[in-house]
C-alpha positions as CSV (number, residue, x, y, z in Angstrom):
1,X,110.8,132.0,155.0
2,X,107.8,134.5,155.1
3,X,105.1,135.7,153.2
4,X,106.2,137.4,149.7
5,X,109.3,135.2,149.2
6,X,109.7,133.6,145.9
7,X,110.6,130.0,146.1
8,X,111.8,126.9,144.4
9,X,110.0,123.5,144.7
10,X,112.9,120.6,144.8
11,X,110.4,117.9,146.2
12,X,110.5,115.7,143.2
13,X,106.9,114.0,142.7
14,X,105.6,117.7,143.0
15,X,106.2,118.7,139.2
16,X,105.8,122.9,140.2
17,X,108.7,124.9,139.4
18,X,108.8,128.8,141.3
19,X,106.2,129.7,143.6
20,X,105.4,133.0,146.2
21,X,104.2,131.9,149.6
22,X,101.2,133.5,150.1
23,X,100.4,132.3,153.7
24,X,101.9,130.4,156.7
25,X,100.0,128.5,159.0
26,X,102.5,126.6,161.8
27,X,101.5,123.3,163.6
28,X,97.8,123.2,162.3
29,X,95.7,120.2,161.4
30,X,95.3,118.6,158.7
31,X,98.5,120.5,157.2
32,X,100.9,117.7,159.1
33,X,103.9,119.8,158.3
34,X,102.8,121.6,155.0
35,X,102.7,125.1,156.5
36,X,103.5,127.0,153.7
37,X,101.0,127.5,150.8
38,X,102.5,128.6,147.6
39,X,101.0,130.1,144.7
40,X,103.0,129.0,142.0
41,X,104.3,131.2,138.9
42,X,103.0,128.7,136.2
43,X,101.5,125.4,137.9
44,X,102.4,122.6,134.4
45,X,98.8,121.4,133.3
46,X,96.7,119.6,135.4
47,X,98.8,120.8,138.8
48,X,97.0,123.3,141.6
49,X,97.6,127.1,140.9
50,X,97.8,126.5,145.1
51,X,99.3,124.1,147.4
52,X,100.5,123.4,150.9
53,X,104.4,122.5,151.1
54,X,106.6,121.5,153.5
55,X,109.7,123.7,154.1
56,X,111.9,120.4,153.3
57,X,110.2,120.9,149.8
58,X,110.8,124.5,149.3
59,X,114.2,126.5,148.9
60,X,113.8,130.4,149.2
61,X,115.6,132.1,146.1
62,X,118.2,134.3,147.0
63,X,117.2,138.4,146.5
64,X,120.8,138.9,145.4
65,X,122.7,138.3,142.5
């Protein structure tokens, strides 16, 4: 995944739907693994507009139909 890519959340305490990642930080503290952050499309209320994810919880959305 890279920066621009539209993607889905599936981890399923995480209540964000679609999201762009916006930025990509690899191996840094305190991140522990969550070196994506996403900007999501429309966070549900009381949820970040931005967040750090793990690519486990992330699946990139295809650019073809």
């Amino acid at each position: 995944m890279k920066v621009g890519d539209l993607v889905n959340n599936t981890h399923a305490l995480d209540r964000s739907g679609l999201g762009l990642i916006v930025e990509i930080r690899e191996h840094m503290q305190p991140y522990h693994g969550c070196d994506y952050r996403v900007r999501w499309v429309s966070p549900p209320p009381g949820c970040p507009e931005y967040s750090w994810n793990s690519p486990a919880w992330l699946e990139k959305i295809s650019e073809t139909v």
